[in-house]
Structure formats: structure tokens, C-alpha cells
PASE-413868 format. One record per residue: residue in one letter; x, y, z of N, C-alpha, C in turn. Coordinates in steps of 0.001 Angstrom, whole numbers, padded with zeros to 6 digits, always signed. Layout:
PASE-413868
aXYZXYZXYZ/...
//
This chain:
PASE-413868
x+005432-009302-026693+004497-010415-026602+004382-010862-025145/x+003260-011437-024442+002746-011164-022962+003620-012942-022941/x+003863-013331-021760+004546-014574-021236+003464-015866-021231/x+003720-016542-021621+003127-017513-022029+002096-018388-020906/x+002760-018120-019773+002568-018600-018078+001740-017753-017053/x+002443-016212-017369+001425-015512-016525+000350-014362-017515/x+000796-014468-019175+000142-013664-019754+000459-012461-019483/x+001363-011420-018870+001710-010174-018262+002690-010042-019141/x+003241-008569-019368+004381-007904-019616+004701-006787-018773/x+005373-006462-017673+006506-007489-017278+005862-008634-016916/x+007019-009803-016427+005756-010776-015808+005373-010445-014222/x+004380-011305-014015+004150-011392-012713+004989-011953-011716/x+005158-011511-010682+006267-012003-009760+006163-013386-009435/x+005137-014213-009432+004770-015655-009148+005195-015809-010528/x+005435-015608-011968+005609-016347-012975+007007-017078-012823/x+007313-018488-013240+008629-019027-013147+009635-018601-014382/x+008991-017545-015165+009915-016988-015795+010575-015835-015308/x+009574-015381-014441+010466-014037-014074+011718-014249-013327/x+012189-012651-013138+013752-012829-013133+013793-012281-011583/x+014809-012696-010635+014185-012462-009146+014589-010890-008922/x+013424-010375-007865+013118-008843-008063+014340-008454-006474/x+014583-007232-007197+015786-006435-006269+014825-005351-005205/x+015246-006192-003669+014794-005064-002936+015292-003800-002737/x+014242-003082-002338+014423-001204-002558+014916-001000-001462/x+013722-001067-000395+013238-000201+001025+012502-001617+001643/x+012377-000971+003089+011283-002609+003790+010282-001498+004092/x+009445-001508+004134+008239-000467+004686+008248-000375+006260/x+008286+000871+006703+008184+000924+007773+006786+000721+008837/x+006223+000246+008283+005336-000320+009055+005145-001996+009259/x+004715-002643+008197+004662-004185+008207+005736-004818+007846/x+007261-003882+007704+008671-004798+007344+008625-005340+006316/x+007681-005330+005414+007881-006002+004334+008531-005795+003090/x+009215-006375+002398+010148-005635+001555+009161-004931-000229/x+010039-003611-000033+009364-002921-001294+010254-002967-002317/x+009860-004043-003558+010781-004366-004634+010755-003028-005757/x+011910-003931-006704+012019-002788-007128+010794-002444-008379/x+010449-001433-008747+009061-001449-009003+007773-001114-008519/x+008114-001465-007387+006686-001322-006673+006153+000210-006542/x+004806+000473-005926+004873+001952-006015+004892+001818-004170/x+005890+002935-003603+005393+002851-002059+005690+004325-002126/x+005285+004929-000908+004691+006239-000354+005755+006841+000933/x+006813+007711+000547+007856+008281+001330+007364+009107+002272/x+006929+009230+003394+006678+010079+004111+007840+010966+004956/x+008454+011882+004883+009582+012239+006067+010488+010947+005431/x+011001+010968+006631+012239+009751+006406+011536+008465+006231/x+010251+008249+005891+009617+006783+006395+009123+006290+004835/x+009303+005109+004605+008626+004584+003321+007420+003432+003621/x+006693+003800+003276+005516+002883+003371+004676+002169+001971/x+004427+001000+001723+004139-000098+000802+002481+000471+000821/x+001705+000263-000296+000803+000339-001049-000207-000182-000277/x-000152-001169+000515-000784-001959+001528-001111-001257+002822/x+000168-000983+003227-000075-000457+004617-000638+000967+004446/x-000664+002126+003052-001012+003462+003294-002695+003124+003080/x-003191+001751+001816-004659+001210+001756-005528+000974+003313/x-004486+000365+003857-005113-000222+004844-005476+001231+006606/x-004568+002331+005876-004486+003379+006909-005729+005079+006179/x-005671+004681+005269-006450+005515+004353-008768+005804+005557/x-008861+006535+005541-009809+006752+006342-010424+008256+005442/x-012392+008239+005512-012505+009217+004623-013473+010483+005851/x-012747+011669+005422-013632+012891+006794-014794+012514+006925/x-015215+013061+007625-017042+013137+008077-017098+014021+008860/x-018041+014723+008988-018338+015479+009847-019448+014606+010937/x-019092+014758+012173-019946+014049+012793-021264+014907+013226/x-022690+013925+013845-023798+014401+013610-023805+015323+015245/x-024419+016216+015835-024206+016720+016967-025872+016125+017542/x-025087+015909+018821-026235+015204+019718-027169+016524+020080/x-028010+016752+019763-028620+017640+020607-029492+017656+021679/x-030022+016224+021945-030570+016164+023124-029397+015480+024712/x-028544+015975+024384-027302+015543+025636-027636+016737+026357/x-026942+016318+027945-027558+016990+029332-026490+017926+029288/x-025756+018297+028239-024104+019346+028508-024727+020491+028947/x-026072+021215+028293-026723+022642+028798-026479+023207+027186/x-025900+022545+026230-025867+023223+024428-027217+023050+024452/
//
């Protein structure tokens, strides 16, 4: 049955029922601690939080080629 406060099962970490969460790892980028639970992203020796791999995430492109530039292409 979901918690009466935050409606979640587990609860939500802001709920005053929940039970206080055990840190894992701190992410190596923004230091912030990765509880236990969380999903974060091991690279090599490095662990990184859900946040910092969102916020580093970038999508290919091929870029357009100038063709009127003075290079002599």
C-alpha cells in the first residue's frame, strides 16, 4: 500500500516517513552523494550521478561544409 504522505512505494526521500538513505559513492564530478538506490554510471574508476551524465549527454551531427570559404576546396 503507497504512503499516505508521499503516495510512493518506496517512499520518496522528502517523505517524513522515510527511513534515512545510506550513502554509496559521491559522484565524481558535482560531489554529490549517490544513495543507496540511486542509478549512477561507473566509468573506469569514476562514478558519476544521473545528473551529471544528463547534463554531459550531447547528440552527433554531422556538420554542414562551407563551401563558399577562401581555403581553395
Amino acid at each position: 500500500m503507497a504512503c499516505e504522505y508521499c503516495r510512493m512505494i518506496p517512499h520518496h526521500p522528502r517523505c517524513p516517513e522515510a527511513s534515512e538513505l545510506k550513502i554509496i559513492y559521491y559522484c565524481s564530478e558535482c560531489k554529490e552523494p549517490i544513495y543507496e538506490g540511486n542509478t549512477f554510471y561507473p566509468i573506469g574508476e569514476l562514478k558519476y550521478c544521473s545528473d551529471c551524465i544528463h547534463d554531459c549527454k550531447q547528440v552527433a551531427e554531422v556538420e554542414e561544409l562551407d563551401w563558399n570559404d577562401d581555403d581553395g576546396y
